[in-house]
C-alpha positions in Angstrom: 42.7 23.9 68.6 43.6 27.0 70.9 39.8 27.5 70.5 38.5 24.5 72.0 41.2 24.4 75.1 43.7 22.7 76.5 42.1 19.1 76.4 42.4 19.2 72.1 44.8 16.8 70.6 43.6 17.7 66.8 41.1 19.0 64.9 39.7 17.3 61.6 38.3 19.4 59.2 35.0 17.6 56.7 32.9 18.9 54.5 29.6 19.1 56.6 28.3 19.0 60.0 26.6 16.1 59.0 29.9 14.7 57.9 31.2 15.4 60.9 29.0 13.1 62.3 29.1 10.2 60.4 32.9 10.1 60.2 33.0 10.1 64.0 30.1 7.5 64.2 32.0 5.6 62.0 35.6 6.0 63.3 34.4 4.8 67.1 32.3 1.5 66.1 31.7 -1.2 64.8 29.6 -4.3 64.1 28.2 -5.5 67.4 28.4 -2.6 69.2 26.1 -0.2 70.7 25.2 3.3 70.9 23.7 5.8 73.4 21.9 8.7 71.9 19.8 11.7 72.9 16.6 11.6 71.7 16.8 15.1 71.1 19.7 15.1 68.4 19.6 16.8 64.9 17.2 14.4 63.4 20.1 13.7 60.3 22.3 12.2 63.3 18.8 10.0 63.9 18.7 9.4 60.7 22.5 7.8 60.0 22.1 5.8 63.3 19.0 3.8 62.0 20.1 3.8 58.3 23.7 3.0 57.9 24.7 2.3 61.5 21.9 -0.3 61.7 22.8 -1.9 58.3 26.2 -2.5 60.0 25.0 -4.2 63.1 25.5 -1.6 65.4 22.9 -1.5 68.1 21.1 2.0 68.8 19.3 3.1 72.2 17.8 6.5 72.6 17.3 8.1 75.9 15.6 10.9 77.7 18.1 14.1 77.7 17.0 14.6 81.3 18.1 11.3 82.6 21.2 12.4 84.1 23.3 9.7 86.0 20.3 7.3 85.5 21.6 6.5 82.2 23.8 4.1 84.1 20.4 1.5 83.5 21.2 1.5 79.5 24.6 0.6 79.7 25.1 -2.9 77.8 28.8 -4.6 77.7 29.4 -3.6 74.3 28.1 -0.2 74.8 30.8 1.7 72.9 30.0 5.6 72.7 27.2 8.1 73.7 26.1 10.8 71.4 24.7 13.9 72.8 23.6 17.4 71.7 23.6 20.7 74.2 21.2 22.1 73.6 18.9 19.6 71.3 18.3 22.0 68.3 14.8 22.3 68.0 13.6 21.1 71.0 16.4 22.7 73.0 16.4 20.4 76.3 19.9 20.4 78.6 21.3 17.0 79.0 23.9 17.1 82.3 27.0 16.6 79.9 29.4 15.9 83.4 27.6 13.5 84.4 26.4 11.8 81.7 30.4 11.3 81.0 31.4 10.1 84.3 29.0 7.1 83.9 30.0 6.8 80.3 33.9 6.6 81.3 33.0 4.3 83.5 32.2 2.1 81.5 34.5 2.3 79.1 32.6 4.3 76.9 33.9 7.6 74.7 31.6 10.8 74.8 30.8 12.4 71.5 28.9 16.3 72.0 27.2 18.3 68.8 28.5 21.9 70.1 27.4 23.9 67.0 24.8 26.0 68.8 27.1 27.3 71.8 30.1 26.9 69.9 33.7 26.4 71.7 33.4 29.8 72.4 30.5 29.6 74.7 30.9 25.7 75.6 34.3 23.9 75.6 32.8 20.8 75.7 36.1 18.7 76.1 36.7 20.5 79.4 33.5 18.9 80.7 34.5 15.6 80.1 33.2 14.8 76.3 35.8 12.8 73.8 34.9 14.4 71.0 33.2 17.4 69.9 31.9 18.5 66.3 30.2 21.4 64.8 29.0 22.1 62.0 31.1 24.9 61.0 28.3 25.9 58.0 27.0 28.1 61.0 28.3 30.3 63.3 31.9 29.0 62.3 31.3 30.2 58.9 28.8 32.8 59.7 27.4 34.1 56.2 25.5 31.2 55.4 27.9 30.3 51.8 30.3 27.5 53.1 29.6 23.6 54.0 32.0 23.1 56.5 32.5 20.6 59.7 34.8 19.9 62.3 35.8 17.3 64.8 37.4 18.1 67.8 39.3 15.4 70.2 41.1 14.7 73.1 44.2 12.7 72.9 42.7 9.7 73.7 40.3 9.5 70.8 42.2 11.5 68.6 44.6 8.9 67.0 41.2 6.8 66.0 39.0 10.4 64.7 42.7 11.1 62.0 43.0 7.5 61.2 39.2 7.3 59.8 39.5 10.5 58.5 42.5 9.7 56.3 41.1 6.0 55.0 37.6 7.6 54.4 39.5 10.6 52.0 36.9 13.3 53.9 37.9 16.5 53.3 37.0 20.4 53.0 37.4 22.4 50.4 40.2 24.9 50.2 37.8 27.7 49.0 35.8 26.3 52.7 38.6 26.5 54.7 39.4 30.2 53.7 36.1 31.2 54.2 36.0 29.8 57.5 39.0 31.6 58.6 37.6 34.6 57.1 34.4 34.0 59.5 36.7 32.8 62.8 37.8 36.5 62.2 34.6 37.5 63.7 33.2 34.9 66.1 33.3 36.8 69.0 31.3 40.2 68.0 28.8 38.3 65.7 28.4 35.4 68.6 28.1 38.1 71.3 25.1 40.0 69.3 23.5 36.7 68.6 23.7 36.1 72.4 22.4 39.8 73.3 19.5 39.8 70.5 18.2 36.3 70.8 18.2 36.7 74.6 15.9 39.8 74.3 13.7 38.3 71.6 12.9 35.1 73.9 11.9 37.4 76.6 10.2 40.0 74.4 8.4 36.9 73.0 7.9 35.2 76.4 5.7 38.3 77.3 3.5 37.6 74.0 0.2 35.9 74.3 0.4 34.1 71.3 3.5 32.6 72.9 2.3 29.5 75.1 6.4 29.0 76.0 9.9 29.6 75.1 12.7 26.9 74.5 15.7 28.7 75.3 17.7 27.4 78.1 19.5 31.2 78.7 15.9 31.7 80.0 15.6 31.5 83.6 12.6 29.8 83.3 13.6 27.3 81.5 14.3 24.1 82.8 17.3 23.5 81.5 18.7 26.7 82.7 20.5 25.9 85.8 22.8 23.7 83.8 22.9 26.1 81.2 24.4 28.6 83.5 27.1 26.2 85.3 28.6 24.7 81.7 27.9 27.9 79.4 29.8 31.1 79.2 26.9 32.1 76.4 23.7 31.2 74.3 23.6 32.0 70.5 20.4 33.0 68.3 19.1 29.9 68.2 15.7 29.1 70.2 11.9 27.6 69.6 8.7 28.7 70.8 5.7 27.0 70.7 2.7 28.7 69.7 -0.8 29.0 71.0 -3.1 26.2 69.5 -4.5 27.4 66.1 -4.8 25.5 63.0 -1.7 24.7 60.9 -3.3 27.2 58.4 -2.9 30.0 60.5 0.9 29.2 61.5 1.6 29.3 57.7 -0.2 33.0 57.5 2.1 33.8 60.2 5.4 32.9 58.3 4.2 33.8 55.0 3.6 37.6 56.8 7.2 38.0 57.9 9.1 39.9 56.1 12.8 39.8 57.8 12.7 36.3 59.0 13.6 34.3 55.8 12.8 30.5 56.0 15.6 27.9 56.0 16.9 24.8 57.9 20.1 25.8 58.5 21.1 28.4 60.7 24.3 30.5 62.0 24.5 33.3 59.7 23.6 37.3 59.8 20.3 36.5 58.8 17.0 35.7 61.3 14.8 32.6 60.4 12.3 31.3 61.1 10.8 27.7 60.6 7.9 25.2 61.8 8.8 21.6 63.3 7.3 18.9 64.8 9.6 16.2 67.0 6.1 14.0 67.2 7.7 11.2 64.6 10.7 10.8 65.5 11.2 10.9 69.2 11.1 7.4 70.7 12.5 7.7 74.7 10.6 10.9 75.1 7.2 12.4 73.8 7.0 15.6 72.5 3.8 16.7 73.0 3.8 20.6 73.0 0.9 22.9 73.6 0.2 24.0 70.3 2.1 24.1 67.5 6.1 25.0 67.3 8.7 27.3 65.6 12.3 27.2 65.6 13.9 30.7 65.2 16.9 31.9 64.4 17.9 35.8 66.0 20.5 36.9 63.1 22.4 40.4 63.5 19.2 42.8 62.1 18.4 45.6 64.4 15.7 43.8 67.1 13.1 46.7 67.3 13.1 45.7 63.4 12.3 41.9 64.2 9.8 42.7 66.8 8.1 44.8 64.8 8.4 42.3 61.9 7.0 39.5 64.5 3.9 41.3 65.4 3.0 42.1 61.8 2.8 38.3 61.9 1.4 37.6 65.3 -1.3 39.6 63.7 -2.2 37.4 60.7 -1.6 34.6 63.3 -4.4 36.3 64.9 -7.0 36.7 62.7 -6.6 33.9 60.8 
Protein backbone atom coordinates (compact mmCIF):
# COMPACT_ATOMS: atom_id res chain seq x y z
CA UNK A 1 0.00 0.00 0.00
CA UNK A 2 2.86 2.44 1.09
CA UNK A 3 3.92 1.85 -2.52
CA UNK A 4 1.11 3.14 -4.37
CA UNK A 5 0.52 6.36 -1.95
CA UNK A 6 -1.53 7.89 0.17
CA UNK A 7 -4.87 7.55 -2.02
CA UNK A 8 -4.73 3.29 -1.38
CA UNK A 9 -7.47 1.93 0.80
CA UNK A 10 -6.23 -1.88 0.09
CA UNK A 11 -4.58 -3.92 -2.09
CA UNK A 12 -5.93 -7.37 -3.49
CA UNK A 13 -3.64 -9.81 -4.35
CA UNK A 14 -4.79 -12.60 -7.62
CA UNK A 15 -3.12 -14.95 -9.38
CA UNK A 16 -2.54 -13.08 -12.71
CA UNK A 17 -2.52 -9.82 -14.33
CA UNK A 18 -5.06 -10.97 -16.29
CA UNK A 19 -6.96 -11.92 -13.25
CA UNK A 20 -6.46 -8.82 -12.06
CA UNK A 21 -8.43 -7.67 -14.67
CA UNK A 22 -11.29 -9.65 -14.91
CA UNK A 23 -11.95 -9.55 -11.16
CA UNK A 24 -12.11 -5.80 -11.33
CA UNK A 25 -14.22 -5.90 -14.62
CA UNK A 26 -16.36 -7.95 -12.87
CA UNK A 27 -16.55 -6.42 -9.34
CA UNK A 28 -17.59 -2.71 -11.02
CA UNK A 29 -20.48 -4.02 -13.50
CA UNK A 30 -23.05 -5.43 -14.42
CA UNK A 31 -25.75 -6.40 -16.87
CA UNK A 32 -26.84 -3.26 -18.69
CA UNK A 33 -24.03 -1.30 -18.16
CA UNK A 34 -21.40 0.11 -20.20
CA UNK A 35 -17.79 0.32 -20.63
CA UNK A 36 -15.15 2.79 -21.87
CA UNK A 37 -11.95 1.27 -23.07
CA UNK A 38 -8.69 2.23 -24.82
CA UNK A 39 -8.28 0.74 -27.83
CA UNK A 40 -4.78 0.25 -27.12
CA UNK A 41 -5.19 -2.22 -24.02
CA UNK A 42 -3.43 -5.59 -23.57
CA UNK A 43 -5.36 -7.41 -26.17
CA UNK A 44 -6.43 -10.24 -23.17
CA UNK A 45 -8.34 -7.20 -21.52
CA UNK A 46 -10.00 -6.87 -25.34
CA UNK A 47 -10.55 -10.18 -25.28
CA UNK A 48 -12.64 -10.58 -21.75
CA UNK A 49 -14.64 -7.42 -22.68
CA UNK A 50 -16.16 -9.06 -25.93
CA UNK A 51 -16.22 -12.63 -24.56
CA UNK A 52 -17.48 -12.77 -21.12
CA UNK A 53 -18.47 -9.14 -20.52
CA UNK A 54 -20.62 -9.18 -23.66
CA UNK A 55 -22.22 -12.56 -22.75
CA UNK A 56 -23.40 -10.67 -19.57
CA UNK A 57 -24.99 -7.69 -21.32
CA UNK A 58 -22.50 -5.30 -20.56
CA UNK A 59 -22.06 -2.84 -23.37
CA UNK A 60 -18.36 -2.16 -24.64
CA UNK A 61 -17.06 1.12 -26.55
CA UNK A 62 -13.48 1.59 -27.53
CA UNK A 63 -11.93 4.89 -28.03
CA UNK A 64 -8.93 6.64 -29.44
CA UNK A 65 -6.10 6.88 -26.52
CA UNK A 66 -5.52 10.48 -27.80
CA UNK A 67 -9.02 11.74 -27.27
CA UNK A 68 -8.40 13.46 -24.21
CA UNK A 69 -11.51 15.41 -22.73
CA UNK A 70 -13.38 14.60 -25.92
CA UNK A 71 -14.33 11.41 -24.56
CA UNK A 72 -17.09 13.43 -22.90
CA UNK A 73 -19.06 12.44 -26.55
CA UNK A 74 -19.07 8.55 -25.47
CA UNK A 75 -20.50 9.00 -22.23
CA UNK A 76 -24.06 7.01 -22.15
CA UNK A 77 -26.26 7.04 -18.80
CA UNK A 78 -25.32 3.73 -17.75
CA UNK A 79 -21.73 4.28 -18.54
CA UNK A 80 -20.23 2.67 -15.50
CA UNK A 81 -16.28 2.53 -15.61
CA UNK A 82 -13.41 3.37 -18.15
CA UNK A 83 -10.54 1.08 -18.64
CA UNK A 84 -7.22 2.56 -19.58
CA UNK A 85 -3.60 1.48 -20.09
CA UNK A 86 -0.43 4.11 -19.79
CA UNK A 87 1.36 3.33 -21.91
CA UNK A 88 -0.71 0.78 -24.40
CA UNK A 89 1.79 -2.18 -24.38
CA UNK A 90 2.67 -2.67 -27.77
CA UNK A 91 1.60 0.14 -29.33
CA UNK A 92 2.74 2.45 -26.49
CA UNK A 93 0.36 5.66 -27.09
CA UNK A 94 -0.22 8.17 -23.82
CA UNK A 95 -3.79 8.57 -23.03
CA UNK A 96 -4.14 12.06 -20.69
CA UNK A 97 -5.14 9.91 -17.51
CA UNK A 98 -6.27 13.50 -15.55
CA UNK A 99 -8.34 14.28 -17.74
CA UNK A 100 -9.76 11.48 -18.93
CA UNK A 101 -10.86 11.08 -15.03
CA UNK A 102 -12.28 14.37 -14.48
CA UNK A 103 -14.88 13.65 -17.32
CA UNK A 104 -15.29 10.17 -16.04
CA UNK A 105 -16.07 11.43 -12.32
CA UNK A 106 -18.22 13.51 -13.77
CA UNK A 107 -20.22 11.40 -14.71
CA UNK A 108 -20.38 9.14 -12.19
CA UNK A 109 -18.02 6.89 -13.62
CA UNK A 110 -14.93 4.92 -11.63
CA UNK A 111 -11.43 4.90 -13.47
CA UNK A 112 -9.64 1.59 -13.78
CA UNK A 113 -5.50 2.16 -15.10
CA UNK A 114 -3.18 -1.16 -16.14
CA UNK A 115 0.12 0.39 -14.43
CA UNK A 116 2.32 -2.69 -15.01
CA UNK A 117 4.76 -1.05 -17.39
CA UNK A 118 5.66 2.16 -15.18
CA UNK A 119 4.85 0.45 -12.07
CA UNK A 120 3.74 2.53 -8.79
CA UNK A 121 7.10 3.34 -8.66
CA UNK A 122 7.38 5.41 -11.68
CA UNK A 123 3.43 6.18 -11.97
CA UNK A 124 1.07 6.37 -8.85
CA UNK A 125 -1.70 6.25 -10.84
CA UNK A 126 -4.31 6.81 -7.91
CA UNK A 127 -2.71 10.18 -7.29
CA UNK A 128 -3.82 11.18 -10.82
CA UNK A 129 -7.24 10.55 -10.29
CA UNK A 130 -7.75 6.65 -11.36
CA UNK A 131 -10.06 4.31 -8.94
CA UNK A 132 -8.32 1.53 -9.33
CA UNK A 133 -5.07 0.37 -10.46
CA UNK A 134 -3.61 -3.29 -11.36
CA UNK A 135 -0.47 -4.74 -12.43
CA UNK A 136 0.43 -7.67 -13.35
CA UNK A 137 2.92 -8.39 -10.76
CA UNK A 138 4.34 -11.51 -13.08
CA UNK A 139 6.73 -8.57 -14.30
CA UNK A 140 8.65 -6.11 -12.86
CA UNK A 141 6.79 -6.87 -9.40
CA UNK A 142 8.18 -10.29 -9.60
CA UNK A 143 11.11 -9.61 -11.71
CA UNK A 144 12.60 -13.09 -12.57
CA UNK A 145 10.07 -14.19 -14.85
CA UNK A 146 8.88 -17.60 -12.31
CA UNK A 147 5.72 -16.21 -10.48
CA UNK A 148 2.03 -15.52 -11.81
CA UNK A 149 1.04 -12.88 -9.81
CA UNK A 150 -1.51 -9.77 -9.90
CA UNK A 151 -2.68 -6.99 -7.98
CA UNK A 152 -5.45 -4.48 -7.54
CA UNK A 153 -4.93 -1.36 -6.08
CA UNK A 154 -7.93 1.11 -4.77
CA UNK A 155 -8.97 4.04 -3.39
CA UNK A 156 -11.46 4.07 -0.60
CA UNK A 157 -14.17 4.61 -2.56
CA UNK A 158 -13.93 1.53 -4.76
CA UNK A 159 -12.17 -0.40 -2.41
CA UNK A 160 -15.14 -1.98 -0.36
CA UNK A 161 -16.68 -3.29 -3.87
CA UNK A 162 -12.71 -4.60 -5.46
CA UNK A 163 -12.54 -6.96 -1.49
CA UNK A 164 -16.12 -7.93 -1.62
CA UNK A 165 -15.68 -9.56 -5.27
CA UNK A 166 -12.61 -10.75 -4.46
CA UNK A 167 -13.77 -12.71 -1.39
CA UNK A 168 -17.19 -14.25 -3.22
CA UNK A 169 -15.03 -15.04 -6.36
CA UNK A 170 -12.38 -17.23 -3.86
CA UNK A 171 -9.30 -15.42 -6.22
CA UNK A 172 -6.29 -15.83 -4.70
CA UNK A 173 -2.28 -16.02 -4.95
CA UNK A 174 -0.29 -18.58 -4.04
CA UNK A 175 1.78 -18.43 -0.94
CA UNK A 176 4.91 -19.73 -2.73
CA UNK A 177 3.74 -16.30 -5.21
CA UNK A 178 3.51 -14.02 -2.60
CA UNK A 179 7.02 -14.87 -1.19
CA UNK A 180 8.50 -14.58 -4.32
CA UNK A 181 7.05 -11.32 -4.90
CA UNK A 182 8.38 -10.00 -1.75
CA UNK A 183 11.61 -11.42 -2.54
CA UNK A 184 11.42 -9.29 -5.99
CA UNK A 185 9.84 -5.90 -4.20
CA UNK A 186 13.25 -6.29 -2.45
CA UNK A 187 14.71 -4.98 -5.63
CA UNK A 188 12.39 -2.85 -7.57
CA UNK A 189 14.14 0.19 -7.38
CA UNK A 190 17.81 -0.90 -8.74
CA UNK A 191 16.36 -3.46 -11.30
CA UNK A 192 13.50 -0.62 -12.43
CA UNK A 193 16.17 2.09 -12.48
CA UNK A 194 18.50 -0.03 -15.03
CA UNK A 195 15.58 -0.97 -17.00
CA UNK A 196 14.80 2.79 -17.19
CA UNK A 197 18.70 3.75 -18.05
CA UNK A 198 19.18 0.71 -20.66
CA UNK A 199 15.90 0.83 -22.45
CA UNK A 200 16.19 4.56 -22.76
CA UNK A 201 19.71 4.22 -24.54
CA UNK A 202 18.60 1.37 -26.65
CA UNK A 203 15.45 3.48 -28.14
CA UNK A 204 17.82 6.16 -28.96
CA UNK A 205 20.76 3.91 -30.09
CA UNK A 206 17.95 2.27 -32.25
CA UNK A 207 16.28 5.53 -33.29
CA UNK A 208 19.69 6.38 -34.98
CA UNK A 209 19.36 2.96 -37.06
CA UNK A 210 18.19 2.90 -40.58
CA UNK A 211 16.46 -0.15 -40.43
CA UNK A 212 14.46 1.70 -37.75
CA UNK A 213 11.51 3.69 -39.50
CA UNK A 214 10.37 4.82 -35.63
CA UNK A 215 10.50 4.22 -32.03
CA UNK A 216 7.34 3.75 -29.60
CA UNK A 217 8.67 4.83 -26.41
CA UNK A 218 6.99 7.74 -24.86
CA UNK A 219 10.46 8.56 -22.56
CA UNK A 220 11.53 9.68 -26.14
CA UNK A 221 11.27 13.23 -26.79
CA UNK A 222 10.08 12.63 -29.93
CA UNK A 223 7.46 10.79 -29.20
CA UNK A 224 4.15 12.08 -29.12
CA UNK A 225 3.16 10.93 -26.16
CA UNK A 226 6.12 12.43 -24.35
CA UNK A 227 5.00 15.55 -22.96
CA UNK A 228 2.44 13.70 -20.87
CA UNK A 229 4.93 11.19 -20.17
CA UNK A 230 7.08 13.63 -18.53
CA UNK A 231 4.23 15.56 -16.41
CA UNK A 232 2.59 12.03 -14.88
CA UNK A 233 5.94 9.87 -14.85
CA UNK A 234 8.83 9.87 -12.50
CA UNK A 235 10.35 6.90 -14.96
CA UNK A 236 10.00 4.52 -18.13
CA UNK A 237 10.81 0.74 -17.79
CA UNK A 238 12.33 -1.64 -20.63
CA UNK A 239 9.54 -1.95 -22.36
CA UNK A 240 9.20 -0.19 -25.95
CA UNK A 241 8.34 -1.11 -29.97
CA UNK A 242 9.85 -0.20 -33.02
CA UNK A 243 8.64 -0.54 -36.24
CA UNK A 244 10.79 -1.72 -38.86
CA UNK A 245 11.57 -0.69 -42.31
CA UNK A 246 9.26 -2.40 -44.91
CA UNK A 247 10.67 -5.88 -45.86
CA UNK A 248 8.95 -9.06 -46.18
CA UNK A 249 7.74 -10.98 -43.01
CA UNK A 250 10.53 -13.45 -44.06
CA UNK A 251 13.12 -11.25 -43.42
CA UNK A 252 11.70 -9.96 -39.84
CA UNK A 253 11.88 -13.69 -38.85
CA UNK A 254 15.77 -13.98 -40.04
CA UNK A 255 16.11 -11.04 -37.93
CA UNK A 256 14.77 -12.77 -34.63
CA UNK A 257 15.95 -16.08 -35.41
CA UNK A 258 19.73 -14.25 -35.60
CA UNK A 259 19.60 -12.80 -32.04
CA UNK A 260 21.14 -14.41 -29.72
CA UNK A 261 20.45 -12.42 -26.26
CA UNK A 262 17.07 -11.41 -27.02
CA UNK A 263 14.97 -14.58 -26.11
CA UNK A 264 11.37 -14.51 -27.56
CA UNK A 265 8.32 -14.44 -25.19
CA UNK A 266 5.04 -12.56 -24.47
CA UNK A 267 5.52 -11.65 -21.19
CA UNK A 268 7.85 -9.30 -20.03
CA UNK A 269 9.43 -7.72 -16.71
CA UNK A 270 12.25 -9.93 -15.81
CA UNK A 271 16.28 -9.69 -16.14
CA UNK A 272 16.10 -10.98 -19.49
CA UNK A 273 15.75 -8.80 -22.97
CA UNK A 274 12.98 -9.90 -25.58
CA UNK A 275 12.07 -9.51 -28.29
CA UNK A 276 8.74 -10.20 -30.23
CA UNK A 277 6.72 -9.29 -33.59
CA UNK A 278 2.96 -7.82 -33.35
CA UNK A 279 0.48 -6.60 -35.38
CA UNK A 280 -2.53 -4.31 -33.72
CA UNK A 281 -4.22 -4.47 -37.49
CA UNK A 282 -7.17 -7.03 -36.11
CA UNK A 283 -8.00 -5.87 -33.32
CA UNK A 284 -8.02 -2.18 -33.07
CA UNK A 285 -11.51 -0.84 -33.87
CA UNK A 286 -11.59 3.32 -32.70
CA UNK A 287 -8.13 3.67 -34.17
CA UNK A 288 -6.05 2.16 -37.15
CA UNK A 289 -2.84 0.93 -36.80
CA UNK A 290 -1.26 1.25 -39.79
CA UNK A 291 2.53 1.35 -39.22
CA UNK A 292 5.24 1.90 -41.80
CA UNK A 293 6.50 -1.46 -42.00
CA UNK A 294 6.44 -4.13 -39.91
CA UNK A 295 6.69 -3.93 -35.81
CA UNK A 296 8.58 -5.36 -32.84
CA UNK A 297 7.95 -5.14 -29.22
CA UNK A 298 11.17 -5.31 -27.13
CA UNK A 299 11.92 -5.85 -23.95
CA UNK A 300 15.59 -4.06 -22.44
CA UNK A 301 16.37 -6.67 -19.55
CA UNK A 302 19.53 -6.02 -17.16
CA UNK A 303 22.33 -7.60 -19.85
CA UNK A 304 25.22 -5.29 -20.42
CA UNK A 305 23.77 -2.79 -23.54
CA UNK A 306 27.08 -2.70 -25.70
CA UNK A 307 26.15 -6.68 -25.50
CA UNK A 308 22.50 -6.02 -26.92
CA UNK A 309 23.57 -3.57 -29.50
CA UNK A 310 26.02 -5.64 -30.69
CA UNK A 311 23.55 -8.64 -30.49
CA UNK A 312 20.91 -6.16 -32.55
CA UNK A 313 23.21 -5.43 -35.38
CA UNK A 314 24.20 -9.09 -35.87
CA UNK A 315 20.45 -9.11 -36.71
CA UNK A 316 19.92 -5.89 -38.39
CA UNK A 317 22.33 -7.59 -40.69
CA UNK A 318 20.39 -10.70 -41.61
CA UNK A 319 17.45 -8.19 -41.65
CA UNK A 320 19.47 -6.80 -44.32
CA UNK A 321 20.35 -9.18 -46.60
CA UNK A 322 17.61 -11.11 -46.48
Amino acid sequence: MALEGPQCAGVGLVPSGLAAISTTLIAVLKAGDHLLVCDNVYRPSRNFCNGVLTRYGVETTYFDPSIGTAIETLFKPNTRAVLLEAPGSQSFEMPDIPAIAVVAHGHGALVIDDNTWATPLYHRSLDFGVDISIQAATKYIGGHSDIMFGTISANAKAWPIIAETIRLLGVCAGPDDVFLALRGMRTLAVRLAQHYRSGLEMARWLATRSEVVRVLHPALETDPGHAIWKRDFSGASGLFSIVLKPKPQAAVDTLLDTLKLFGMGYSWGGFESLAIPFDCTDYRSATKWAPEGPAVRLHIGLENVDDLKADLERGFAAFNAA
